[in-house]
N, C-alpha and C positions, 0 to 999 in steps of 0.2 A: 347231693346225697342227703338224704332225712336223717333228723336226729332224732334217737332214741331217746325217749327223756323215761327216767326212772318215776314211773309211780306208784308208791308204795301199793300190795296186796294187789297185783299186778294183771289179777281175773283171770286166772289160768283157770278153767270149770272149776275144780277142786282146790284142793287146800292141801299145803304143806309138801312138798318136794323134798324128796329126803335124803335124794342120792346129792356129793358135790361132783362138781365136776372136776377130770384128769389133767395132770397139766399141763403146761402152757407149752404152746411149739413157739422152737425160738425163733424169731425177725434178727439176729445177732448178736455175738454172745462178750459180755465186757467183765473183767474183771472188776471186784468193791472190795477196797481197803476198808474203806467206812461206809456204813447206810445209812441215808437222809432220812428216810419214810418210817424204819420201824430200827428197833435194839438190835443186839446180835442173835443169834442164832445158839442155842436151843433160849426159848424167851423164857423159861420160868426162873433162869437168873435174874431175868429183870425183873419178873411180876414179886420175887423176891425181897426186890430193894436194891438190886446191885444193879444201878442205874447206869454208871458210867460215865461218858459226857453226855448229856442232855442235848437236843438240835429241837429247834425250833421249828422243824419241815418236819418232825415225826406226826402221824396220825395224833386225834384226840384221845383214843381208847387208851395212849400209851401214856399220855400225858395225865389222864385222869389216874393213874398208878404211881408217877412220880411227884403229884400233888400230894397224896397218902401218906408215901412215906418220906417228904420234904417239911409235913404239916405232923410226925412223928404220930399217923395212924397207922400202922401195917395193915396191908390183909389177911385177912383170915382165911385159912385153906381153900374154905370153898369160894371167897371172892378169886382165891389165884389161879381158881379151877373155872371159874367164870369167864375172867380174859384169857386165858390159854382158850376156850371153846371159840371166842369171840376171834380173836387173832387166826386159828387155824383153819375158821370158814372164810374169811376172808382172803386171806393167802394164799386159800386153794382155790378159789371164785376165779375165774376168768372174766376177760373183758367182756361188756355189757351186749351181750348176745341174746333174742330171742326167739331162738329156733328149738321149738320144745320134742322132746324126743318123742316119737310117733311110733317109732319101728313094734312097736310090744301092738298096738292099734290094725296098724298095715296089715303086718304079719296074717294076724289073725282073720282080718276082713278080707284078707286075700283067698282063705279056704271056703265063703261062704260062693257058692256058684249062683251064676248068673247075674253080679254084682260088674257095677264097672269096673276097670281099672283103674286105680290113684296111686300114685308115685309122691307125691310130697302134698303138706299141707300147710301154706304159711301159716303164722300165726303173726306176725306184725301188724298193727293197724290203723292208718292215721285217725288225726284224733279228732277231725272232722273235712268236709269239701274244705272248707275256710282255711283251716290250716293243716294243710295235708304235710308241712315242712315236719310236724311233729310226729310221734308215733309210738306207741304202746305194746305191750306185750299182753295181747289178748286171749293164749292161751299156753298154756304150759305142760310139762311130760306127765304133772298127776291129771290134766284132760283126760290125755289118751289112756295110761294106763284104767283109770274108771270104765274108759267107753270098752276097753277090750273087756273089762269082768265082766263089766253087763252083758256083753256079746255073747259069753262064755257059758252066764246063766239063761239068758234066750237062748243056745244053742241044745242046754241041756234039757231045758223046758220044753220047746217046740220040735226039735231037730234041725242038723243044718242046711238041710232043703226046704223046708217050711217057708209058707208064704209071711207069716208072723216074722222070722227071724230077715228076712229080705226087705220087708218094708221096714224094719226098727232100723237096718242099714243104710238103706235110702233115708233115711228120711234124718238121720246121725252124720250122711255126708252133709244135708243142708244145714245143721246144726253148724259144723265145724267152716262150712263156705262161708261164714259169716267171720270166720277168725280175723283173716286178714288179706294184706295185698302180698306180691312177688313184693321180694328185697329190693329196695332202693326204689319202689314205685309209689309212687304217690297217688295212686288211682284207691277211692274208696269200694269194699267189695259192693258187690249188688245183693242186697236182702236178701232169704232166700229163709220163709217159715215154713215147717213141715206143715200139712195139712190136718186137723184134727181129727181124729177115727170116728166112724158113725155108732151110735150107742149098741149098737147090737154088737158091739165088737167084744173082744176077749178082754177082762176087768182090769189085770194086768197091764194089757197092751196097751189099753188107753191110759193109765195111769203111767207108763213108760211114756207115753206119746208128750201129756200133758206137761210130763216134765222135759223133755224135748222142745216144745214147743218154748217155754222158758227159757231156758235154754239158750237158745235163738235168738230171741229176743234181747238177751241180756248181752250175748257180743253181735247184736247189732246194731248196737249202743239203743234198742227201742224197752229205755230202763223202766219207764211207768208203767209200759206193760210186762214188763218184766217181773218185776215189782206184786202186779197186782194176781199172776201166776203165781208166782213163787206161794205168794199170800195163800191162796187156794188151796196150794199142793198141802202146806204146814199146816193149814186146817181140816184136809185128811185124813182122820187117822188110821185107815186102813193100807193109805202110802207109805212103800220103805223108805219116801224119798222129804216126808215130812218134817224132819228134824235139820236135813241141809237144807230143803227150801227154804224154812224159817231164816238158816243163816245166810243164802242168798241172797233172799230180800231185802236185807235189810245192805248187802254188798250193792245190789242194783242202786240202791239211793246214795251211798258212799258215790258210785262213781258215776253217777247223774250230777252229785253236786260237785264234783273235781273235775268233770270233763266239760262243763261252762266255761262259756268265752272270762266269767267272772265266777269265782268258787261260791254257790248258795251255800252259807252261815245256817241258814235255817232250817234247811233240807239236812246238813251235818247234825245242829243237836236235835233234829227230831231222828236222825238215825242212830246218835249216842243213845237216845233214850230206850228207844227199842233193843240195842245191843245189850242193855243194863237189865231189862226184864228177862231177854234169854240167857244171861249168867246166872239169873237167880232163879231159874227154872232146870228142877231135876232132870228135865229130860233133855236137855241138852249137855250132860254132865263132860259126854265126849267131846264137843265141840267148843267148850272151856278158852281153849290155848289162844284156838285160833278169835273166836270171840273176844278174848281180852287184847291180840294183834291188833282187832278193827278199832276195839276203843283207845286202845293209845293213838291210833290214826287218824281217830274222829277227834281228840284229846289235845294234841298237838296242832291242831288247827282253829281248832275252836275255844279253845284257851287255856294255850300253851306257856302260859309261866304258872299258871298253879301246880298244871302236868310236870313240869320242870325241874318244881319244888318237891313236887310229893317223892320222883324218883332219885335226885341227889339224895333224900334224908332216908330211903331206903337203901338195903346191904344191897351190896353190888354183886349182882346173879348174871346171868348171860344175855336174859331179856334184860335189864333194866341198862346196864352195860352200852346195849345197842337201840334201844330207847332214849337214852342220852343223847347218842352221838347224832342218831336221827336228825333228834329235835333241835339240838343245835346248828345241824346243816341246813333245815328249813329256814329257821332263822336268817343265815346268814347268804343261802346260794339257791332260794326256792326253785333256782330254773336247771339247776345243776350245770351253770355255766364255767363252775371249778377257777372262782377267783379266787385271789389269795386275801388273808385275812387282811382289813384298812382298822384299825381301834376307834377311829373316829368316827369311823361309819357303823360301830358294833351299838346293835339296840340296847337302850338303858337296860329292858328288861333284862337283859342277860349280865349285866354287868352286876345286878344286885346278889348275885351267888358268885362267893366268896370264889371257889373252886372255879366255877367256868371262866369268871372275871380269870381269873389267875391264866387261864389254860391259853383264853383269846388274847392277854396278854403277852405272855410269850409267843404265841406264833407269829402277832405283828409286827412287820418294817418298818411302822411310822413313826415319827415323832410324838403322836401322840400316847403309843402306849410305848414307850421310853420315858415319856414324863409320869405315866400314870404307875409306873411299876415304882418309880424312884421316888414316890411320894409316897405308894403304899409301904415301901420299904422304910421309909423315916418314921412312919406312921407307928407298925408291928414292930417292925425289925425283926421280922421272922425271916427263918433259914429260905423260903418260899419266893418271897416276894427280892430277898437281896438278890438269889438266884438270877430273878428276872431283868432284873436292875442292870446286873453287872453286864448279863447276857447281851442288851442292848447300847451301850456304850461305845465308845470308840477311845482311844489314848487317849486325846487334846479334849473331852468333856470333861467341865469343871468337875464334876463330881468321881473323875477315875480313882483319882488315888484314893477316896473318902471310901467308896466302894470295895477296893483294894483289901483297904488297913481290914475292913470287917469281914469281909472274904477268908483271910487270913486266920481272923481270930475265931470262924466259925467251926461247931465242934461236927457239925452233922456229917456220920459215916456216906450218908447215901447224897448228898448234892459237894464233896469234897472233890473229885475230880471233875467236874464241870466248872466249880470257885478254881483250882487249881489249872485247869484250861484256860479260864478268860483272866485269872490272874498274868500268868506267863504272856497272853495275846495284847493284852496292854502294856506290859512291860517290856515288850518287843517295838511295839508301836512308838515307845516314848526312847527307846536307845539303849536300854538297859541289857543290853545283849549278853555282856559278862553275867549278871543274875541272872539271864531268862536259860543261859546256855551251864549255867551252873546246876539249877534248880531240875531243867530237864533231864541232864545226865543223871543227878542223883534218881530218877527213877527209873528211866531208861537200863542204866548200869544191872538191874535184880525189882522189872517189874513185880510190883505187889501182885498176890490170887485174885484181888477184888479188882483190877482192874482187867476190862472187856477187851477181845483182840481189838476189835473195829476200832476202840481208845488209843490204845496203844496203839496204832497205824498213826491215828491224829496226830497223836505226841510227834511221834518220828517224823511228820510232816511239817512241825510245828519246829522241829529243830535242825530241818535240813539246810535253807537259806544260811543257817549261822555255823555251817561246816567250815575247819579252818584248812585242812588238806584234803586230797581227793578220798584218802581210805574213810574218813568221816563223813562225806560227800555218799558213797557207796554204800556204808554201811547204815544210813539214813534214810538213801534213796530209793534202795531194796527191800521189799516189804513182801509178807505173805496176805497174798488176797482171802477176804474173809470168804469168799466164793466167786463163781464166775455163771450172770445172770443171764440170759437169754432176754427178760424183757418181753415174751412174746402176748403175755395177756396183764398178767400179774408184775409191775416194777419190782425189780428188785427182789425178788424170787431165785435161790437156788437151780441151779440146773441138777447135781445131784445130791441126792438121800442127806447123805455124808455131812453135809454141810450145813443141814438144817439139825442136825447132831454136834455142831460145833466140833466134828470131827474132820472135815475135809481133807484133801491131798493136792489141792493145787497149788503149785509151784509158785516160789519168791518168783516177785517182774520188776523192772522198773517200774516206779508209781507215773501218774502222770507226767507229774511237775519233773519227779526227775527224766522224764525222757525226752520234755522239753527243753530242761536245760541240755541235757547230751546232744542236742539233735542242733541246737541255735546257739551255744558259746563255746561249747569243746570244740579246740582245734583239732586237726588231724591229728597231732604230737601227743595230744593228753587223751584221744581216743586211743590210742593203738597202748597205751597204760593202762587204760579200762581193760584193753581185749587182754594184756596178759598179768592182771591183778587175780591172783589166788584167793582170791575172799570171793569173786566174783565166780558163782554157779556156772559151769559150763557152759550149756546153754545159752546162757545171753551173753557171756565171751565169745562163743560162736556169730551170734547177731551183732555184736558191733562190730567186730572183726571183719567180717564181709560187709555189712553195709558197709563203714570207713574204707573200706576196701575200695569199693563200685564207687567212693563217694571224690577218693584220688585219681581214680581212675578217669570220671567226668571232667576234675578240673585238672587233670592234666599233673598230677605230681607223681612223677616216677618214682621220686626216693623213697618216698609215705607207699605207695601204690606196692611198692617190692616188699617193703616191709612187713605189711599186711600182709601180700599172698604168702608169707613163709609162717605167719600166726595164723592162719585162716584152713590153711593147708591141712595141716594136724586133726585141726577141728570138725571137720566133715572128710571121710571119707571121699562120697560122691563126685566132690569138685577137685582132689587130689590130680588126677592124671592132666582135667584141664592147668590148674593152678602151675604143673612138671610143664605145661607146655610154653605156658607163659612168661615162666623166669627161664624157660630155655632158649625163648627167644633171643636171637644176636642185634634185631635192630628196633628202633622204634613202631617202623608200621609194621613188623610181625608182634611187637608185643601187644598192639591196639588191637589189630586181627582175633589175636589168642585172647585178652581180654575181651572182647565184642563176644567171641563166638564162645565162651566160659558164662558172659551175662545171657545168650540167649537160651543157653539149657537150664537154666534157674532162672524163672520170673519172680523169686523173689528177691531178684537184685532192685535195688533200690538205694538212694544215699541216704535214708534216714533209717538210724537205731527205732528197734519196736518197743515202745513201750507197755505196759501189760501183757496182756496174752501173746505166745507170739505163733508168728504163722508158722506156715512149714514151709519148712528150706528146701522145695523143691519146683514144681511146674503145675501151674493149674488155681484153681480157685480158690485152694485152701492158704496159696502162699501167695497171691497178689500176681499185679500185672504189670512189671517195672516200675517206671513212674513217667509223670507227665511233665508239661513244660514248665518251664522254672521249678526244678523242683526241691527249693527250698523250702522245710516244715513250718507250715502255717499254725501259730497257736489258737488251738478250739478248744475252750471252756471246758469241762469234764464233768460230768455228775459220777464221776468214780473216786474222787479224793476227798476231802474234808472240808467241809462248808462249802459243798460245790453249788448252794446257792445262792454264791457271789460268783459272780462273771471275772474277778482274778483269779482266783486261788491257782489255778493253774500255769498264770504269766511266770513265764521262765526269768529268772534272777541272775544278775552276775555273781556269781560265786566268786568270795571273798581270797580263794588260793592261787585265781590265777594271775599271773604277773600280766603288765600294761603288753606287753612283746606278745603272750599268746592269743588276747584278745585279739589285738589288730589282726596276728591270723585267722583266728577265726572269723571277724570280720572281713578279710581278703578271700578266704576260703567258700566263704558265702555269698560274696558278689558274682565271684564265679561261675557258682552253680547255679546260681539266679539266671545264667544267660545259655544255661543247658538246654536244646528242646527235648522233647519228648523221645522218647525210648523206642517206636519202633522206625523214627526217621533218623535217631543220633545211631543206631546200629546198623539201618541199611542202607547208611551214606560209607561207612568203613567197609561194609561189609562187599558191596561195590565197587568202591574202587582199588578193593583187594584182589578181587577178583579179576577187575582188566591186567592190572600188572601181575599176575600171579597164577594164569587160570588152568595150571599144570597142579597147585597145590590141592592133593587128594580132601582136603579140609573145604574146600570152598561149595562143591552141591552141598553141603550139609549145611553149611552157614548160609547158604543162598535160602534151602528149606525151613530154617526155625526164620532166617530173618521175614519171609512170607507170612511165616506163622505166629512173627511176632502183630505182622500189620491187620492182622484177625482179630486178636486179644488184646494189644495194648492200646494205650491213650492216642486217638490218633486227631489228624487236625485235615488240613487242606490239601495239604502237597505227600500226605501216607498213601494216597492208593495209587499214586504217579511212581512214586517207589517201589511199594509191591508189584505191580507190572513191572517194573522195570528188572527186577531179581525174579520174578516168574520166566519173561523171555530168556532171561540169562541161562537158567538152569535149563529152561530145555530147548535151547537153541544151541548149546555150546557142551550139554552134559545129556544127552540122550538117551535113552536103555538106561542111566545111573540110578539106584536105588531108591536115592532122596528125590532126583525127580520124578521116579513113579508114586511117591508119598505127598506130590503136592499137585493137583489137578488145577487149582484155582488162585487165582490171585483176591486181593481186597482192598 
C-alpha cells in the first residue's frame, strides 16, 4: 500500500477548500473516562485556563494555551477564538484521504452531448517512477468545482452543443488525466497536454486553452513548463485567468523544488521572492491569504527559526496557531512518520524559544528532557517549568520529594490539579497511602467547579487500588464515560452532538482497570455481592450476574451457579422461563442440558464481566459470540483510562479487602476455566449426549438447532465441524418434519 505523505498546499488546481468534511464512520466504538490527545469537551473551558490535569500525549495547539496561562499570560478573546477555530477544523478533518469531490464537475460534463463517459477521477499521484511508494494529493474538490463554473460560462457563451464547449471538455478531461493513478496503484499517469488552438481560433478559447495547457503541465509534474505558461498567461492582460496564473507560477516552482529527490534551497527563495512582489502588488489584493499560505511554506523551509520567531512573538490568530504547529512538525517528523518526541534528538534551534522548549519538553519520555525540565525548574522556579519537572519523575527520583514540598506551595489556579495529580502519584508510589487516600477523598467527597469530568475520572482512578471494602472498590470503579468514540477517522472524537456539549448521556461502566480486576481476582462469592450491591446500576448487576453465572456454570459449581440463576433471573426478563427450567431441573445432567441450551439462546454468554460499553444481552453481533478456548480475561493495555500511555495502567491489582481464603478461589476458579474449550464444542458435546439418553425430550431439536447454529458463529477450532455434522444428522435423522429441523439445512 502507498503512503500518502502530506505536502503542504497540496496542488488541487485551485486554492482554498471551504467545505470540512462529515464525520467519522465508526471502525468500533470505546468508551473515555479521560483523553490523551486533546482536554474535555466543550474546549473553551480550556482555552479558558481551566486546564485540569495536563497529559503530555495532548496535541501542541493545546499545549501552546497551557504554557500562556502556566507563564500567567491569558488569552485574549480573539486568541481563544483562534484555537477554538483551530481545534474544530481539525476534529472534524478525517483521516488523510485524497479523493477530492468531483460530483459538482461530473454532474455537469454529463449534460454536454457527445462527450465520453467518466465515472471517477483519481486524483492521487506518486511522486515519481523512482519512488512511486510515495504519493501526493494532486488535485482537490476546488479543481472541480472551478472546472464546472468554467463549463457553466462556456455553456452560456457558446451553447451546450457547440463545438467550442466540446473541445474545452475534451481537452479539461486531458487536464485532469494527469491528476493521478487508481488507489493503491503505483503506476505513474501517462502525460496527456491539450493541443494548442490554431490562431484563427475564438480569443477566448484560446486563452481558456492556454490556460489549460498549464494546467497540464503543472500536475504532470512538467513544472518549468509550467512555470513558464503560467508566466505568459499573468502577463496577459486581457486574461481572466492572469492574476491566478501569476499565483500558479510561482506554485509550480514551490513544487519543482519539494518534489526533488533533494529539496532545491534556491528554486524556494527565488519562489519567496516572487511571492513577496505579488503581496505587494494591488492586483493581487484577492489572492493575499493564500499568497502569504505559500510564504510561510517557502518560510519554513528556508529559514525556519527566524519564521519561528517572528510567529511565537506575534498574537496568536488561527493562521499563526497552525503556522506554529506546522513548523514545529517539520522540524521534528519531515516525513510524517508520526514518532514520538526523543529531547535529545530535539534540534538546538528549537530549544532556544522559551515556550516550544517548554512544550517539547513535556511531551518527552527521555531522560534527557526530565533532566532538562528539573534544571530549568531550579533555574526560574516558575509554575511552568516545576509542572514539567514533576510530570516526569517517578517516587524513588532524588529530586521527588524536593519537587513535592514546591508543588505544594505553588499558588497557580490553572496548573493546581496536575501538581495535585502527580503530587498524590508520588506519594502512592513511596507508600504513603493513608495521605494519598486521605487527600483524594477530601476532593472526591464535593468535587470543586474547576475541576474537568475527564480529571475527575483520573482521581477516581488514582484512588481505586487503595479501596478498603468492595462498596469503595465500586464506587471507584464506576465511572461516567466522558463519551463513547468510534475512532473511525478522527481519535478520540464523540460519536454524538451531546457530548461535544459536555452534555452527554452515556451511562456509568466499569472503567477498565476495574473490569480487569472483576474479571481476574473476584471470586465467584464476591461476584455474586457485585451482582446484588444496590449502589450498583442495574444494568451491569445484570452483566456480572450472568457472566458469574456462565462463569460457574463452566467450572462446574453448582451452589454459585443456583445462586446466580435466582439473581439473574429478575434481571432479564428474556432468560426467565430458561433460568424456571434450570433450577427446576431434578438432576445434574438435566441441569447442564437446561444450562447449555439457556447459553445457546444468548451468545452473550461469556465468563467474563464487560467492562465499559456493554453489549446487548441477547443473539447476534451486537452481543458477542460466547467465548473461546481458555477463556480466561486476558489483560490488554487501554487507551480508555488515565495515562494509558503506559502499558500498565490497566494491570489488574490485588485489592486490599480481599481475605487470603478468597484469593485462592479465585485463583482455583481460574485454573478451571483455563481448561474450558471453546463454546460451540463445550455445548455440543452436552448437548449430544443429552440427546442419546434423552431423545423423547421435546427440548432437544431445538438444542440440536442453536447448537449447529452455534458452530456457524462461535470460536471454532479442529474438531467443531466433526460436531456440527454430527447434531445435523442427529436432528434430521431422528426428528424429521420437526420445526427446528426445517430451520437448519446445513451443517459447519
Amino acid at each position: 500500500m502507498k503512503r500518502t505523505i502530506a505536502i503542504a498546499l497540496s496542488l488541487a488546481f485551485m486554492f482554498n477548500a471551504s467545505t470540512l468534511p462529515g464525520r467519522t464512520c465508526a471502525f468500533g466504538s470505546d468508551p473515555y473516562w479521560t483523553y490523551t490527545l486533546h482536554p474535555d469537551f466543550p474546549m473553551g473551558n480550556y482555552a479558558s485556563g481551566q486546564l485540569g490535569i495536563l497529559k503530555n500525549t495532548y496535541a501542541r495547539s493545546y499545549l501552546m494555551v497551557a504554557y500562556r496561562y502556566l507563564t500567567n499570560k491569558p488569552l485574549a478573546a480573539d486568541e481563544k477564538e483562534g484555537f477554538q477555530h483551530v481545534w474544530d477544523q481539525r476534529l472534524q478533518a478525517t483521516y488523510s484521504d485524497c479523493a477530492g469531490n468531483t460530483e459538482s464537475w461530473l454532474k455537469l460534463r454529463a449534460t454536454v452531448p457527445g462527450v465520453s463517459k467518466i465515472e471517477t477521477i483519481d486524483t492521487e499521484r506518486p511522486v515519481s517512477k523512482e519512488n512511486s511508494y510515495e504519493s501526493y494529493c494532486n488535485a482537490q474538490t476546488s479543481a472541480f468545482e472551478t472546472a464546472a463554473k468554467t463549463l457553466k460560462s462556456m455553456i452560456e457563451k457558446y451553447g451546450i452543443g457547440s463545438t467550442q464547449v466540446k473541445d474545452w471538455v475534451q481537452a479539461q478531461d486531458e487536464v485532469f488525466a494527469n491528476c493521478g493513478s487508481p488507489r493503491y496503484s503505483d503506476k505513474v499517469p501517462e502525460t496527456k497536454i491539450p493541443t494548442p488552438l490554431p490562431d484563427s481560433a475564438d480569443t477566448n478559447c484560446k486563452q481558456e486553452r492556454a490556460y489549460q495547457i498549464a494546467a497540464a503541465n503543472f500536475y504532470a509534474q512538467n513544472f518549468e513548463a509550467a512555470r513558464r505558461e503560467f508566466e505568459a498567461i499573468a502577463a496577459d492582460t486581457n486574461s481572466r485567468w492572469k492574476e491566478m496564473a501569476g499565483y500558479l507560477a510561482t506554485r509550480s516552482m514551490i513544487r519543482q523544488a519539494t518534489l526533488a529527490k533533494e529539496m532545491n534551497r534556491n528554486l524556494l527563495e527565488q519562489a519567496g521572492q516572487k511571492i513577496q512582489q505579488l503581496i505587494a502588488n494591488p492586483s493581487y489584493a484577492t489572492l493575499k491569504e493564500d499568497l502569504q499560505s505559500l510564504a510561510n511554506f517557502v518560510s519554513v523551509r528556508v529559514s525556519p527559526d527566524a519564521h519561528l520567531n517572528r510567529l511565537t512573538g506575534e498574537k496568536f490568530d488561527q493562521d499563526t496557531i497552525e503556522e506554529i504547529t506546522k513548523t514545529i512538525d517539520n522540524y521534528l517528523d519531515p516525513d510524517n512518520s508520526a514518532t514520538e518526541v526523543t529531547y535529545s534528538k530535539v534540534p538546538d534551534n528549537l530549544k532556544k524559544n522559551e515556550m516550544i522548549d517548554w512544550i517539547l519538553t513535556f511531551q518527552a519520555t527521555d531522560e534527557a528532557s526530565t533532566k532538562h525540565a528539573l534544571a530549568r525548574w531550579k533555574e526560574t522556579k516558575s509554575t511552568a517549568w516545576l509542572l514539567a519537572a514533576i510530570t516526569g519523575v517517578d517516587a524513588e527520583d532524588q529530586h521527588a520529594n524536593q519537587l513535592v514540598t514546591a508543588a505544594r506551595a505553588d499558588k497557580s489556579a490553572c496548573a493546581k490539579w496536575t501538581l495535585f495529580y502527580h503530587i498524590n502519584r508520588i506519594e502512592s508510589g513511596q507508600g504513603k497511602d493513608a495521605a494519598v487516600k486521605a487527600s483524594l477523598d477530601k476532593v472526591l467527597a464535593a468535587p470543586p467547579a474547576d475541576l474537568p469530568a475527564g480529571s475527575l475520572n483520573a482521581l477516581k482512578l488514582m484512588r481505586l487500588p487503595l479501596s478498603a471494602n468492595l462498596d469503595e472498590f465500586l464506587r471507584f470503579g464506576i465511572q461516567k464515560p466522558l463519551a463513547i468514540c468510534s475512532d473511525g477517522g478522527v481519535p478520540e472524537m464523540p460519536d454524538e452532538e451531546d457530548d461535544l456539549k459536555g452534555k452527554g448521556k452515556t451511562p456509568p461502566a466499569f472503567t477498565t482497570l476495574a473490569g480487569n480486576v472483576l474479571t481476574t481476582k473476584f471470586p465467584l462469592s464476591v461476584l455474586r455481592q457485585v451482582a446484588t450491591n444496590k449502589q450498583v446500576p442495574v444494568n451491569l448487576r445484570n452483566n456480572v450476574a450472568w457472566t458469574s453465572w456462565v462463569r460457574a456454570i463452566l467450572i462446574g459449581d453448582e451452589a454459585e451457579a443456583k445462586n446466580l440463576a435466582v439473581i439473574t433471573s429478575p434481571l432479564n426478563k428474556a432468560k426467565s422461563k430458561f433460568f424456571a427450567s434450570y433450577l427446576a431441573a431434578t438432576t445434574p445432567e438435566e441441569r447442564k442440558f437446561a444450562a447449555a441450551l439457556l447459553m445457546l439462546h444468548f451468545s452473550s454468554a461469556e465468563p467474563n464481566a464487560t467492562s465499559g460499553q456493554l453489549q446487548d444481552d441477547d443473539y447476534g453481533d451486537a452481543s458477542g459470540w460466547w467465548w473461546g478456548a481458555n477463556p480466561v480475561h486476558k489483560f490488554t493495555p487501554s487507551s480508555s483510562d488515565d495515562d494509558s500511555d503506559s502499558s500498565s495502567d490497566d494491570e489488574p491489582f490485588d485489592p486490599m479487602f480481599l481475605t487470603a481464603a478468597q484469593k485462592a478461589q479465585a485463583a482455583s476458579q481460574l485454573a478451571k476455566l483455563a481448561k474450558v474449550e471453546t463454546a460451540p464444542n463445550y455445548l455440543a458435546k452436552i448437548v449430544l449426549a443429552y440427546a442419546q439418553k434423552h431423545p423423547a425430550d421435546p427440548r432437544v431439536p431445538e438444542a440440536l438447532h442453536y447448537g449447529v447454529k452455534c458452530t456457524r458463529y462461535g470460536a471454532t477450532d479442529d474438531a467443531t465441524t466433526k460436531l456440527s455434522k454430527q447434531m445435523f444428522l442427529t436432528l434430521h435423522s431422528k426428528y424429521k418434519g420437526n420445526v427446528w429441523t426445517k430451520q437448519t439445512p446445513y451443517w459447519y
